[in-house]
Structures are given as C-alpha cells and as structure tokens.
C-alpha positions, -999 to +999 in steps of 0.1 A: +000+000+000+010+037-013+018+060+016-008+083+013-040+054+018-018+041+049-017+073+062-052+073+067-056+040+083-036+053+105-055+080+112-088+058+112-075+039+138-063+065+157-100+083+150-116+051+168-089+050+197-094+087+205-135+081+207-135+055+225-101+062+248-094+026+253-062+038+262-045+074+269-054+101+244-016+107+243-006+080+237-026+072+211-011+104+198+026+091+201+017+061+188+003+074+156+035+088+149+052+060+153+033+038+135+036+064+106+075+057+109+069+020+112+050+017+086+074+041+058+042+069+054+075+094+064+108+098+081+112+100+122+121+136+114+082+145+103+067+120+127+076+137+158+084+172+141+056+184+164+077+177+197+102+209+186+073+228+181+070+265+197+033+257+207+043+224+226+072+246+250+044+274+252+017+246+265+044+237+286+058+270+301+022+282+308+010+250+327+040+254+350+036+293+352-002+284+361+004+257+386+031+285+404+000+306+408-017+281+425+012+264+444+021+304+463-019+308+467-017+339+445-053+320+428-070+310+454-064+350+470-077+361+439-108+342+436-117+346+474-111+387+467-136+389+439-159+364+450-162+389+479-173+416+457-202+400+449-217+410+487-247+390+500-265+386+465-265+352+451-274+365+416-246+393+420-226+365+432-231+346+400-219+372+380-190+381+398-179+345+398-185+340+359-163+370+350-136+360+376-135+320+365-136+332+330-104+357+336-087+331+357-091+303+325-077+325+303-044+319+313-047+289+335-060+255+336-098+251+334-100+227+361-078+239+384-098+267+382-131+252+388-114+229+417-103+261+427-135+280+433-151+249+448-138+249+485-145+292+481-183+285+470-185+257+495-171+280+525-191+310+514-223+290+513-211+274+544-214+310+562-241+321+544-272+302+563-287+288+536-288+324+516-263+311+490-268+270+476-236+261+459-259+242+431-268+275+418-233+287+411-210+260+405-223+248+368-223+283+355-189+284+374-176+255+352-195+270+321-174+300+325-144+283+332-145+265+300-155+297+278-125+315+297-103+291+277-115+307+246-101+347+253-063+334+242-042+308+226-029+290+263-068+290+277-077+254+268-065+228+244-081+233+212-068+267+203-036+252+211-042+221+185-052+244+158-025+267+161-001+237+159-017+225+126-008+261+116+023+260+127+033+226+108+012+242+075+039+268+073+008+290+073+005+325+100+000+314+134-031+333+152-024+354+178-026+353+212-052+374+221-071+367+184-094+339+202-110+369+222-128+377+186-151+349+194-146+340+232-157+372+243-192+373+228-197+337+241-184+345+279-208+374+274-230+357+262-232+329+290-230+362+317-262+375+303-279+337+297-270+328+332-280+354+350-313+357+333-323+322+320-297+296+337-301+310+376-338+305+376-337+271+358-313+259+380-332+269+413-361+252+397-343+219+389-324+220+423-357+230+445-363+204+471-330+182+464-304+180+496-278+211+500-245+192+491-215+208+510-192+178+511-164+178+530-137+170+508-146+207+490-139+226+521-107+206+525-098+218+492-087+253+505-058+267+513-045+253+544-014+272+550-009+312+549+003+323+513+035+343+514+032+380+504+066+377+483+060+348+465+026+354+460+036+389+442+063+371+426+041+344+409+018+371+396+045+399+389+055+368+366+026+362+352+019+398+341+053+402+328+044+367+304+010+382+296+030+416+282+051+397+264+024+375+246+008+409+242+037+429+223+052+396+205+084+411+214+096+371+213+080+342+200+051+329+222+073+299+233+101+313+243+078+340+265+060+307+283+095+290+291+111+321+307+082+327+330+084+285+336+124+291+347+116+326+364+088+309+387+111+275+394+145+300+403+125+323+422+110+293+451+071+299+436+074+266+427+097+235+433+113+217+404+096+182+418+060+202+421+064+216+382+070+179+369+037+165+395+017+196+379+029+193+342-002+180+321+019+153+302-012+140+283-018+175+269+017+178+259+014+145+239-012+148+224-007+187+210+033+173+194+015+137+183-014+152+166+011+179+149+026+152+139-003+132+122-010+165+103+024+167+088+024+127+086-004+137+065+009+164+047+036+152+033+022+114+024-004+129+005-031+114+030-045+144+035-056+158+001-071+123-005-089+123+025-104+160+013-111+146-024-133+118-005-151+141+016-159+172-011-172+143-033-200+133-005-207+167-001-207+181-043-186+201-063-208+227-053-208+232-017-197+264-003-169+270+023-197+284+049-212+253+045-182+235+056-174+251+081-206+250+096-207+212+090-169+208+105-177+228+132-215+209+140-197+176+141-169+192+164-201+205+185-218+175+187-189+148+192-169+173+224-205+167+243-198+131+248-157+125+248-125+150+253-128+181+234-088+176+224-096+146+216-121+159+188-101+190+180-068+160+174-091+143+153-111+170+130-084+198+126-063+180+103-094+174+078-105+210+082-071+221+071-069+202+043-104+207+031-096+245+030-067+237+013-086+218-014-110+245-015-084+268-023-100+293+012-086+301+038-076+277+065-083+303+097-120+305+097-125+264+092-102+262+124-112+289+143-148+280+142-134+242+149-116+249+184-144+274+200-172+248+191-149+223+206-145+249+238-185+253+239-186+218+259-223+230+282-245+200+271-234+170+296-214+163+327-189+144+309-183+170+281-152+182+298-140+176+332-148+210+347-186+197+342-175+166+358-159+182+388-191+202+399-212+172+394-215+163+433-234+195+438-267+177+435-269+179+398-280+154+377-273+147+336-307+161+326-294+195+343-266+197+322-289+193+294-315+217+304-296+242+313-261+236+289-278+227+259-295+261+249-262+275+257-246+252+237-265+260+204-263+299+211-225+291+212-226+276+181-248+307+162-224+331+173-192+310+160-210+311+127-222+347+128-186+362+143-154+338+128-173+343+089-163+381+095-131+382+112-118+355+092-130+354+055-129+327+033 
C-alpha cells in the first residue's frame, strides 16, 4: 500500500482509539506517529516534528507558570477577593464568579480553576445560612471556566491544537489574544444567559433536592498562609508573560519557558512540584497530533482524504457550509468525549479541506476549536462539568440548562469567525 491510503488507516484507527479512549489520548497520539514511521508513510524527522514545536514549549511553560500561581496561593487569594465583591447577593454572586473564573481560564487551567473555586463556593455558602446553595453557582462556574479558555491561545486545548496545525502548514499562526474575537461574545453571552435564564432554571431543577456541602470541598482550600513575596512574585511573573504574549516582542514559546524558569528560580514553585503539575497527556497529544498532520501532509493522506469528503458533499458546496458542517460535528462529538480529543481528530481534515478548497484555513479552524471549547451540554463534556457534578446535579441538568447555551455558542461561531476571518 501507497503511503498516502496508509496514512489514513492510521488516522482511522487512531480516530476510533481517540473516541473511545481505550487507552491514553496521548498515547494514542505518540503512537500514531510512530506507527507512521513503522509503517514508511514518512521519516522520524516529520513523525515527531511536532515535539520541537513552539506551541508544545508554550503549553508547557504556561501550565508550570499556572500551577506556580496556584502552588504560592496567588489564585486562590484572587478568587476569594472577587468572589467577595459579589456582597450577600446570590445573583450578583453569580456574576461576579463567571467573570472572575472566565479571567482566571484565560491563562490557567480550566479545572484547576473550577477545583479552585469549589472549596470558596462551598465556605461561602457554608457561612451564608442557607442564603447562598452552591448548586446555583458551581455549573455556570464550570461553564465559564471553560468559555475562559476561549479569550487566548494557552486557555484550553483546542486553540492550542489548531494553532499547531498552523504552525506545521507553514501557514501564520493566530495570535494570542485573536481567540478573544469569538470567546468574548460567548463569555458574554453565558453572563447574560446565566444570570437571566440559567439561575432560575437551576433553582427550579435544584428546589427540594439536599444542600450538598461535602467535606472533601472545604478541605480543598488553602491550608497554609500564602506568602506575600512569593505570591507577588508568581503574579508579577505572570503579568510580565501576559506583556510579552501581548507585544510579541519574542515568539510565544520562548515568553511561556522564561516565565516556567523565572517561577522555578525564584521558590514559587519546586522543580519536583512543576514535573507532578505538568499536564503530560496535553503535551502529547498537541506534538502527536502535529505530527499526524504533517504525517499527513507530506504522504499525501490528507488531500485524498479531502477529495473523498468534497465528493459526498458536491462540487458545489460552499466554504460556509463546511465550516458550519466541520464545526457541527466538532459540537456535537466534544459533548460526549474529550474536546482535544475531537479538536486532534477534525483539525487536520479542516485544514486540508480548506486547502482543497483553495479558502482560507483560519475561519474552518477557528470555528473548529471554539465549538470544541463550547462543551455546556453534559457532565462528561469536559471535566470542569465533571468536577461540579456532586453538587446535586444530575445529567438532565446539564442538558437543560447547557444545551441552549450550547447551540447559542454555536450561532455566534457562525455569525462572528465568517467576519473576522473570510474565506
């Protein structure tokens, strides 16, 4: 068999391993690439080109810059401080605490941010006398938390696989702040459907089950007092990375990395905590799947693979169309398994399909990794859903409340990315 048809049995089995993660999503990933070498698709040097990639050391800086902030207590501080502001209101509460888990995922881990405001909601709800339920904040919480990963490139996965397909392409990298196009209107978007639609809904669905204030959430916070210097190192650190990224005065990578060896020199964080923290899976998964893509690339794989799938769809089909078909599938498949999973699996395809089309590659993966993002639908759509589950909520909750959300997600995807990025 030719390279290019091998390539995409590859890739097919891979597709099937990633769905049904029989084993790690990374390394299926890894294992991709190597069978790609194995099996003479293309040379060790395109394989695993993804592992010198600038997007896998900015992944990589930015987790371990991320878990300083949480190792010095800099993010718990934070979230307790503007939870705070949101006074004795539990509807002002809830807005305070969207805006604030949104910021926070921007730039740090989705989960840790939602295992981070649980213990605060717990403790505050604790105190409150039955004023303020935890069930009534901590799904929006973990809504937000995932939209927040849609304001820059480091916020969640997705944005980070896309920009690697990119990267590989030889084709311009988005920026770090261009996600914010689209994430904003959705985190505004979730502020204003929470607050008027979601809160009520949720009181409704929750009215008459048990208060859940288990104790393993209170044990979640901080148990030692932060220290004032590392804390305002940690952040002083973070800021200066968030300039950097801002003025692109060096490549994104290279930012992420020096605010990694900055927090690690400075005692924020120990060497032994940063390699505990590090999100390996993430990391193997973002160098394996640029990998497939270039495996892909260079085989051939890919064009065929676009041939087969513009000749189901007609010679005819416009590029909105695609996109909107690319991005639907995205939508649909992130509800029920990993979102990088999804993003691994359909970025590649989108890329080439542009490419085939002779359009632009940014809109088809822009609209790809914020549909991906816009995981509201179930509990198991990503695990920030999956974290606030013991709150008393069951899977029709997620689905009441999430899956409106979910499709006004996907309408402004198609009504924004079509006019920042045209075809």
């Amino acid at each position: 068999m030719s390279p290019a048809p091998t390539s995409l049995v590859v890739v097919g089995v891979a597709l099937v391993l990633y769905f049904t993660e029989w084993i790690p999503l990374g390394v299926t990933a890894v294992g991709a690439c190597v069978a790609m070498v194995l099996l003479g698709v293309v040379p060790f040097s395109v394989a695993f080109s993804g592992f010198a990639s600038d997007v896998v050391f900015l992944v990589g800086g930015m987790i371990v810059v991320g878990a300083a902030l949480a190792e010095t207590g800099a993010s718990q501080l934070l979230g307790e401080f503007l939870l705070r502001r949101g006074g004795g209101s539990e509807r002002r509460l809830l807005g305070v605490a969207i805006l604030a888990a949104a910021l926070l995922s921007a730039f740090l881990n989705n989960t840790s941010v939602t295992a981070l405001f649980i213990p605060v909601v717990a403790g505050m709800a604790a105190s409150s006398r039955g004023r303020i339920r935890p069930g009534n904040l901590l799904m929006p919480i973990a809504f937000a938390a995932s939209a927040g990963g849609m304001l820059t490139l480091v916020g969640s996965t997705p944005p980070l696989i896309v920009q690697g397909v990119l990267e590989k392409a030889g084709l311009r990298p988005f920026g770090f702040f261009e996600f914010a196009w689209v994430g904003a209107p959705i985190v505004l978007l979730l502020l204003v459907y929470s607050l008027v639609l979601g809160y009520p809904l949720t009181g409704r669905l929750l009215a008459g089950r048990a208060v859940v204030l288990p104790e393993a959430w209170s044990a979640g916070a901080a148990s030692r007092r932060p220290s004032r210097v590392k804390v305002g190192l940690s952040v002083g650190i973070m800021l200066l990375c968030v300039a950097l990224f801002a003025s692109e005065a060096i490549p994104p990578g290279l930012t992420a990395v020096l605010g990694a060896v900055l927090v690690i020199v400075t005692g924020c964080i120990t060497d032994k905590e940063t390699y505990r923290r590090m999100d390996w899976n993430t990391v193997f998964v973002l160098a394996g799947s640029m990998g497939i893509a270039a495996a892909l690339d260079k085989s051939g794989g890919g064009r065929m693979l676009a041939d087969l799938v513009l000749g189901v769809l007609g010679p005819s089909v416009s590029p909105f169309t695609v996109l909107a078909a690319v991005s639907g599938l995205g939508l649909v498949l992130t509800q029920v398994t990993s979102n990088t999973a999804v993003t691994a699996m359909l970025a590649p395809i989108a890329l080439f399909l542009s490419q085939k089309m002779g359009v632009s590659p940014h809109p088809m993966l822009m609209a790809l990794a914020t549909t991906c993002a816009a995981a509201f639908a179930t509990p198991v759509a990503t695990p920030p859903n999956t974290l606030v589950l013991g709150a008393g909520y069951r899977f029709t909750d997620y689905v009441l409340v999430g899956g409106l959300l979910t499709l006004l997600s996907y309408a402004v995807v198609l009504l924004v990315v079509p006019l920042v990025w045209p075809f």
